[in-house]
N, C-alpha and C positions, 0 to 999 in steps of 0.2 A: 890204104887205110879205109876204113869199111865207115860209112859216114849214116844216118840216123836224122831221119827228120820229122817232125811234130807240128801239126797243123792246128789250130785252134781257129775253127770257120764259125761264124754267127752271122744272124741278122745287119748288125753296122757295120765290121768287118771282119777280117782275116789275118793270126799272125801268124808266122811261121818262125822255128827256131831249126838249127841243124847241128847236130853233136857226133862227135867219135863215142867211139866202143865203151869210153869211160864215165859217159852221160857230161862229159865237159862243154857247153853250148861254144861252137866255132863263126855262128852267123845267124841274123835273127833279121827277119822281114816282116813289111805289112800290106796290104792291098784292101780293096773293098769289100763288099760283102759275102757270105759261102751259105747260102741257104736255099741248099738243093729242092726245096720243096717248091721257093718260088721264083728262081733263075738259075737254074741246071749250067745251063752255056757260061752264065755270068759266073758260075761257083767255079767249076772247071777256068775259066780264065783266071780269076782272081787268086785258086787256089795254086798256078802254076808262076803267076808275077810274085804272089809273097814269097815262094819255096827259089826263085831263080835269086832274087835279092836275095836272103839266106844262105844261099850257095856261092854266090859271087863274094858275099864278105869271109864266106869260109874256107874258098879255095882258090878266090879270085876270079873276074870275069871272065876273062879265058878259058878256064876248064870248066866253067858251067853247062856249055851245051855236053859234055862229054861225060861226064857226071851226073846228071840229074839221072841218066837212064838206069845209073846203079845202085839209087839209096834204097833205102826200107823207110815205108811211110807206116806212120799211125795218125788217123786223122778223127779229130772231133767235130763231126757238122751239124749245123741247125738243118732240121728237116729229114733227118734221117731218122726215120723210126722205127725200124730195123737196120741191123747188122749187115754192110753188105752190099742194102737195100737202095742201088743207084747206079748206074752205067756212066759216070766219069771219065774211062779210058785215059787213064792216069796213065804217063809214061816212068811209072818209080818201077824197079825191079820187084818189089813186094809193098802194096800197102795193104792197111787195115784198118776199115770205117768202123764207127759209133757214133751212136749220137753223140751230142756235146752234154749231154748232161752223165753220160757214164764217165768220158773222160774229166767231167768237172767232178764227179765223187771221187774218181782213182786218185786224181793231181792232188785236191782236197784234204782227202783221207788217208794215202800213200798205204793202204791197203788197211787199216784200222775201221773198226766202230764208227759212225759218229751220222752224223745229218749235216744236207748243204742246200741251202738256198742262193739259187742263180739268177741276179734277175739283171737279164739286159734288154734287150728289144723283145725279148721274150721272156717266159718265166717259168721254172720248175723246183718244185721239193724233192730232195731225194737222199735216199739213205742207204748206209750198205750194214750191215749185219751179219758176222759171219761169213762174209768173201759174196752172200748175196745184197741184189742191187733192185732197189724197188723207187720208183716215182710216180709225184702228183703232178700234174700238168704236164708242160713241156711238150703237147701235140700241137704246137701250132697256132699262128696268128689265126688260121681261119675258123677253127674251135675256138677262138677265147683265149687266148695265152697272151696278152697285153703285158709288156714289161709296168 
């Protein structure tokens, strides 16, 4: 069974959720923060304790270690400001980063019109129009982005 995992990484923390092929969630985790801009190491460990809890209520402790190396990730992280844009050395068989503010329009919007204001430990306006995706802040505690 081909299993799908969803990262949703920020400033305070990290959850994680894991679903089969039907987008049915099998197992849902949390850890501490994922913001690659300002603890890379810290985001990578965090990002790999929320996805194994996830995994463990999805297919059980046991086949966690043997499993994690074949999901498909999509991850939303604070700090990422480009696509891509980080050397995590993830052990998922495929992931795929964005910042958190794209996946917070996608999640948001579920592919529609509209405007989303995100504010956690950090902050961004952003809107999609037409399948495009434009925002106001969201570069960062050390530019001025105070939640």
């Amino acid at each position: 069974m081909a299993l799908y995992l969803g990262i949703d990484g920020g400033g305070t923390g990290c959850r994680a959720a894991v679903a089969d092929a039907s987008g049915c969630i099998l197992g849902t985790g949390t850890a501490g923060p994922a913001n690659v801009a300002t603890d890379p190491a810290g985001t990578r460990e965090n990002i790999l304790r929320a996805a194994r809890m996830a995994l463990a209520e999805a297919v059980g402790p046991g086949a966690v270690e043997a499993e994690l190396p074949k999901l498909v990730a999509g991850l939303g992280l604070a700090g990422v400001n480009t696509a891509g844009g980080l050397g995590l050395d993830l052990p998922f068989a495929q992931a795929w980063v964005e910042t958190d503010a794209v996946t917070a329009v996608k999640g948001a919007l579920r592919g529609g019109d509209g405007i989303v204001a995100a504010l956690g430990t950090g902050s961004v306006f952003a809107s999609q129009r037409g399948g495009v995706i434009r925002q106001v802040g969201g570069w960062g505690l050390v530019l001025g982005d105070e939640g």
